[in-house]
C-alpha positions in Angstrom: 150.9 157.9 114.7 152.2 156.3 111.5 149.6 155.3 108.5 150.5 151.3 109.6 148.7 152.1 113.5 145.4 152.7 111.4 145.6 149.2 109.4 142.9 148.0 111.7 140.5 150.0 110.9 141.3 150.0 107.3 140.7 146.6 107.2 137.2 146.9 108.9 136.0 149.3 106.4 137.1 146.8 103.9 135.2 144.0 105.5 132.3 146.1 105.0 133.0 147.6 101.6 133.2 144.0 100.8 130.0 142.8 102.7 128.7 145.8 100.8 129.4 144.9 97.3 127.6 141.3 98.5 124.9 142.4 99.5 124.5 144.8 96.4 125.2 141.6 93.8 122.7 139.4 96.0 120.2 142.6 95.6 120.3 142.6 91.7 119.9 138.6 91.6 116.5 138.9 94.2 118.0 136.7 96.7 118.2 139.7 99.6 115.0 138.4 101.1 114.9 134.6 100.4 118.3 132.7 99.1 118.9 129.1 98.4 122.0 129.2 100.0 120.8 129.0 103.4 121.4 125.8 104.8 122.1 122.7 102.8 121.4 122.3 99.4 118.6 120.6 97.8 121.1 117.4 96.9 122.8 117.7 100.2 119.7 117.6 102.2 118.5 114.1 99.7 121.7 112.6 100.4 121.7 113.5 104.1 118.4 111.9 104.3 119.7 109.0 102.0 122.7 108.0 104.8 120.2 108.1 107.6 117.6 105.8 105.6 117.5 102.3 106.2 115.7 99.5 104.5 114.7 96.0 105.9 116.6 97.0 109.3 120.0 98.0 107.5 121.3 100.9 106.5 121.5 102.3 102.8 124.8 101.8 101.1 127.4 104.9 100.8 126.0 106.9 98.2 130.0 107.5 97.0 130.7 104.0 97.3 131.6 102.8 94.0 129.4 102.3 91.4 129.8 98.3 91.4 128.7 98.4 94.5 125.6 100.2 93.8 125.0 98.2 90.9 124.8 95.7 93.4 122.8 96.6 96.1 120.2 98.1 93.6 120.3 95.1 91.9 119.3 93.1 95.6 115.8 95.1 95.2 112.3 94.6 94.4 111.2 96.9 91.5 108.5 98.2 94.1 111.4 98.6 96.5 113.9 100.9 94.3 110.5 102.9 93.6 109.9 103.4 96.9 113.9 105.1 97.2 113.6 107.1 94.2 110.4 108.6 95.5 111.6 109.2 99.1 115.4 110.4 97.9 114.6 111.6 94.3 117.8 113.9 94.1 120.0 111.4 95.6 119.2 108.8 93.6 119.0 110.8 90.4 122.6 111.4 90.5 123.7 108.0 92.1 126.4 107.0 89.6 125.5 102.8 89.7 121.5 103.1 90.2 119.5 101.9 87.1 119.5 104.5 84.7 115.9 103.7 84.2 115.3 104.3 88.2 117.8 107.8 87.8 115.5 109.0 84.9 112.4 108.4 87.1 113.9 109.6 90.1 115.2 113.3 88.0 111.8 113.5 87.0 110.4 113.6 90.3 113.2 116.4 91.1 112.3 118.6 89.0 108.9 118.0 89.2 109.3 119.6 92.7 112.1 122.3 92.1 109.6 123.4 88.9 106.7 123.9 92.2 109.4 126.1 94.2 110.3 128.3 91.3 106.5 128.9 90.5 106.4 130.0 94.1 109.7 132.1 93.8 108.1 133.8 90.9 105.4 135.8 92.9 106.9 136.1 95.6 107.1 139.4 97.3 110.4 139.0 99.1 112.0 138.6 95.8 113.3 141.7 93.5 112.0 141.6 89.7 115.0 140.1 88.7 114.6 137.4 91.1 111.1 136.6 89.8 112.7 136.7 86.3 115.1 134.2 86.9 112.5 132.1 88.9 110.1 132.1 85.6 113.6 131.1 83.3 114.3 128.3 85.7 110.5 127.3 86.0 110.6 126.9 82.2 113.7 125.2 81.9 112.5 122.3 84.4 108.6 122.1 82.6 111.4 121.6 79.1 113.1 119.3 80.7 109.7 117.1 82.4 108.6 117.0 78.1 107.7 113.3 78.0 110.5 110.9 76.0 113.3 112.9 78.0 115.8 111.1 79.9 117.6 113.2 82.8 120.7 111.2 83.9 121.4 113.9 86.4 120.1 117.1 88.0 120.9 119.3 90.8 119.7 122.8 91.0 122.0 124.9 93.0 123.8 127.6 92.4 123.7 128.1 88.2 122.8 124.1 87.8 124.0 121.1 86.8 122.2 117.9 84.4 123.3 115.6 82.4 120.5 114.1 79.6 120.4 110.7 77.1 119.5 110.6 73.5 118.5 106.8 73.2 118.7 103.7 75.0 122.0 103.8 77.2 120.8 100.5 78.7 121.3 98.6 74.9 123.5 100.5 73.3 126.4 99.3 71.2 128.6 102.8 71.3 128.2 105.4 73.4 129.2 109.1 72.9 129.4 111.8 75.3 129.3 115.9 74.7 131.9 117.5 76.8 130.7 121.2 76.3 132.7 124.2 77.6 132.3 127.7 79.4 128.8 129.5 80.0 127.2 125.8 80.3 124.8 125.5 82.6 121.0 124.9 83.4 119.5 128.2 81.4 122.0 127.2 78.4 121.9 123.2 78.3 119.1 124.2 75.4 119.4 127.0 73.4 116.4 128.1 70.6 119.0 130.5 69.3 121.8 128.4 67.3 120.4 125.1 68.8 123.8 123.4 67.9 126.1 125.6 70.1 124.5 124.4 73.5 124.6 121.0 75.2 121.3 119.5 73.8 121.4 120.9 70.3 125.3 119.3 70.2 123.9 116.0 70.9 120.9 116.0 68.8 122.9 116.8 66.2 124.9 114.1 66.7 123.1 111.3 67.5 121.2 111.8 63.9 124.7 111.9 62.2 125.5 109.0 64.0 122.5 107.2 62.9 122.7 108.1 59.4 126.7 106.8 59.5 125.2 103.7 60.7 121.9 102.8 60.4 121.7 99.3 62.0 124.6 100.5 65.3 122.6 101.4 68.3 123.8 104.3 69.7 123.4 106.6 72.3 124.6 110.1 73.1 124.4 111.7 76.8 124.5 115.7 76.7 127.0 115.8 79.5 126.7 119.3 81.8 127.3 118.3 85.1 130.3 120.3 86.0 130.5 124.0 86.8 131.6 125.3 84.2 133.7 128.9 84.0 131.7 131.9 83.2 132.5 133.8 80.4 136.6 134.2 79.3 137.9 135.1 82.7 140.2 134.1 85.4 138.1 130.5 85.6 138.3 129.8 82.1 142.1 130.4 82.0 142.9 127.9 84.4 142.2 123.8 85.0 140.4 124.4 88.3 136.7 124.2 87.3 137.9 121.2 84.6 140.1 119.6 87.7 136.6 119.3 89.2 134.6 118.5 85.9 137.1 116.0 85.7 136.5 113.6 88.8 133.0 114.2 88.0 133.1 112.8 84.2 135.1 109.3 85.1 132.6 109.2 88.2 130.0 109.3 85.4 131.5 107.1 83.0 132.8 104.3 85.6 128.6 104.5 86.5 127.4 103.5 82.7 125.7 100.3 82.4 126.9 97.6 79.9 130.4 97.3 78.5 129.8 99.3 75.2 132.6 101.3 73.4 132.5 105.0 74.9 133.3 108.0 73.1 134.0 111.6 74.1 133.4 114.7 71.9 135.1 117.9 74.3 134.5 121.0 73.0 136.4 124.1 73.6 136.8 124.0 77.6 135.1 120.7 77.7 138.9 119.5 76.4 140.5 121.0 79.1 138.2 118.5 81.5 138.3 115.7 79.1 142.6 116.2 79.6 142.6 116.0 82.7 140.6 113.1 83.2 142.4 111.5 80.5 144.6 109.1 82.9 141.7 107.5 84.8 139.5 106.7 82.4 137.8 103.5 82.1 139.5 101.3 79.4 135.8 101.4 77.5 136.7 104.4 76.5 137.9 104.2 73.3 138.1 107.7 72.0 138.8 111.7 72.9 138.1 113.9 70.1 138.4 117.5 70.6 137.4 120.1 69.0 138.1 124.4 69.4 140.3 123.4 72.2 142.2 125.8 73.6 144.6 123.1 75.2 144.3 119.6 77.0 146.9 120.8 80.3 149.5 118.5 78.1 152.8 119.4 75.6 151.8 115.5 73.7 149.2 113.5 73.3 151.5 110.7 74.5 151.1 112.4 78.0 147.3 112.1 78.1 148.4 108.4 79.5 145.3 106.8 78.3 144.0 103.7 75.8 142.1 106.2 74.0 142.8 107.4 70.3 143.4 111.1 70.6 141.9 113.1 67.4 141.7 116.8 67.1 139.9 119.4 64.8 140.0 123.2 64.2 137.7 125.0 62.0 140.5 127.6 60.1 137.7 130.7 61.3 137.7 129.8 65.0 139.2 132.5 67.1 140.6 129.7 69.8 143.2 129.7 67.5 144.7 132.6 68.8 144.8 132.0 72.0 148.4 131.5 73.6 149.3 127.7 73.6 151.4 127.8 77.1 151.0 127.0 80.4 152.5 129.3 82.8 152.0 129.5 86.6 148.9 128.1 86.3 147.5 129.9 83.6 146.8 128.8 79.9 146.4 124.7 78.8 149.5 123.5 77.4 150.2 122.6 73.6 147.6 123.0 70.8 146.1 119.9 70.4 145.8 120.2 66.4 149.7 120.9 65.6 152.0 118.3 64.3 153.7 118.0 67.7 151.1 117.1 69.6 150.3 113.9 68.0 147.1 113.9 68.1 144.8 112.5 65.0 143.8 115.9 62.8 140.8 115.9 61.7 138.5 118.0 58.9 136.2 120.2 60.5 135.1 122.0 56.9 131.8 124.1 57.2 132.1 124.7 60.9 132.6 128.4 61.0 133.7 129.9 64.0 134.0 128.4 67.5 130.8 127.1 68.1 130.2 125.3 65.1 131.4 122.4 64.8 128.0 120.0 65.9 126.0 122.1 63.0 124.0 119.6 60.7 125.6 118.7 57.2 129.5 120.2 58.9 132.2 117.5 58.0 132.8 118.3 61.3 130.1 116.7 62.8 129.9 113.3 60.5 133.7 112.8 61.4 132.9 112.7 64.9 130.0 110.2 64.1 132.0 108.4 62.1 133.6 107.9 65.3 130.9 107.8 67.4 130.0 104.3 65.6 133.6 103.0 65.1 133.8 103.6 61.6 137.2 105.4 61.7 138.2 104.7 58.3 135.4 106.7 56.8 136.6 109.8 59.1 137.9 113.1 56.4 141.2 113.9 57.4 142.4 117.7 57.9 145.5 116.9 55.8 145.5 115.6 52.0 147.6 112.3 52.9 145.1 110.9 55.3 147.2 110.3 58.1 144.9 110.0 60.7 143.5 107.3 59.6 146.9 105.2 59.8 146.2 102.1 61.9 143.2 102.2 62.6 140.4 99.7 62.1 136.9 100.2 63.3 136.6 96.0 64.2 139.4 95.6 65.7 138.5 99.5 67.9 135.0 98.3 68.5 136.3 95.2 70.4 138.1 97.3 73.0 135.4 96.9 75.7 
């Protein structure tokens, strides 16, 4: 008998090695005894519920149907009435791109208002390892932050490592809007950090929206902290490629496309936040009048010209960041194309003095972070170019910008 008549069983044992590994990783994270992956999700099982609701006799709209369409039919309601859907389908409507922004806030606040009760269960119970009651008390934590009154939850969804999405003034009135684009190892346990604030989701637009408002005073602005992708973990095999940003992608213009009013948008992508912002480049909304990146290790394009969108492209690179030496290629799938801060590429080159390092850029008093709110409120001829002739200014006029919408 040859060594190819055993393959069989030699892929049996390797089911089982593999089961084994499993069941040893699903051990150390305390989900042996009780895991959240059995069954639907917590937003499936809202937006299951959601298409088999009905509401004076008639069913409830699509919940992917567009978001003029949702517009719409909340829009057809009584207030008591869209009260009454955010309390029965509070994680549906919570991330219902076209609901009332004031409804989604209300609705995410009665999300994890609930998820904070099962984690305080998950954290004494016996079925779960240490670890698994560790992570339950992190997670219980981050929901009680994140129910602090004044804060406004745009989105939410707590499986797997977590998703949300929060607002930094009033979205409903605002003037220009800016959203953070943040990159790898962003998710629910690192949207806020206590450590360097400014490197995580929240501290980035906090830190922003202040720069914004000392720019310009008398704009209203507003800034979402955008994390409602799943992101890659870490500098692996995820982070070298465009699939988790191909998916960050749809979910960004699904976003955008749901933001009430007709304000200016602008996006600040950081790191592998550019990678998603590239991609979704070519279906933006036509509001969206800028994509400035920043530590980006490539935007999946060799020109800006190839972006295909409206947008003004600008770019910045602290000289200490190690993105810098990161191969600018794409090959076979791996790596993101051109580097977005090189003369080729076309993009606008921006100063990002006093950033230090790769995870600097949104620190108070960086020029860094008061060009990008210089952009933020449209002011683009006040922005400190990286080069001495000022180039990427050229052309540009804040009026005639701001009246892009």
């Amino acid at each position: 008998m040859t060594s190819f008549d055993t393959s069989p069983q030699l892929n049996v044992w390797r089911a089982l090695l593999a089961l084994a590994v499993v069941f040893v990783m699903l051990a150390t994270t305390g989900w042996t005894a009780l895991s959240s992956h059995r069954g639907a999700t917590p937003l499936q099982a809202s937006l299951s519920s959601w298409e088999h609701g009905r509401i004076h006799g008639r069913s409830l709209p699509d919940p992917d149907a567009s978001p003029g369409r949702l517009t719409r039919f909340f829009a057809s309601l009584t207030a008591q009435e869209r009260t009454h859907l955010a309390h029965r389908y509070p994680l549906a409507v919570g991330n219902m791109n076209g609901a009332p922004v004031a409804l989604r806030y209300r609705a995410n606040r009665l999300a994890l208002t609930e998820q904070r009760k099962v984690e305080l269960g998950r954290m004494h119970d016996s079925r779960l390892s240490p670890v698994g009651q560790q992570d339950a008390g992190r997670r219980m934590h981050r929901y009680q932050s994140l129910l602090q009154k004044g804060r406004q939850i745009l989105a939410f969804d707590p499986e797997g490592s977590g998703r949300v999405a929060e607002v930094l003034g009033d979205l409903q009135r605002a003037e220009r809007v800016s959203v953070v684009v943040p990159g790898v190892d962003t998710d629910l346990l690192t949207f806020q950090k206590t450590n360097r604030p400014y490197s995580a989701p929240v501290g980035m637009a906090k830190s922003l929206y202040a720069a914004e408002q000392a720019a310009s005073p008398t704009t209203r602005t507003a800034v979402i902290a955008w994390a409602d992708y799943t992101a890659p973990a870490g500098l692996g095999i995820d982070s070298a490629t465009a699939m988790r940003a191909a998916e960050g992608s749809l979910r960004l213009n699904a976003m955008l496309r749901g933001l009430p009013g007709k304000a200016p948008v602008s996006l600040f992508c950081h790191s592998y936040g550019s990678v998603v912002c590239g991609i979704a480049a070519p279906g933006l909304p036509r509001r969206v009048a800028d994509i400035a990146v920043a530590a980006s290790p490539g935007m999946r394009v060799e020109n800006a010209s190839h972006l295909r969108t409206t947008a003004q492209v600008w770019a910045m690179r602290d000289a200490t960041d190690w993105v810098q030496d990161v191969p600018y290629l794409e090959l076979g799938g791996l790596g993101h194309g051109a580097d977005p801060v090189s003369a080729a590429f076309g993009a606008r080159v921006l100063s990002a003095r006093g950033a230090k390092g790769h995870a600097g850029y949104f620190e108070p008093g960086t020029e860094s972070v008061r060009n990008f709110a210089e952009i933020g409120v449209g002011a683009y001829r006040s922005v400190h170019c990286a080069r001495e002739e000022n180039v990427c200014r050229e052309g540009l006029s804040g009026a005639s910008m701001a009246g892009r919408a």
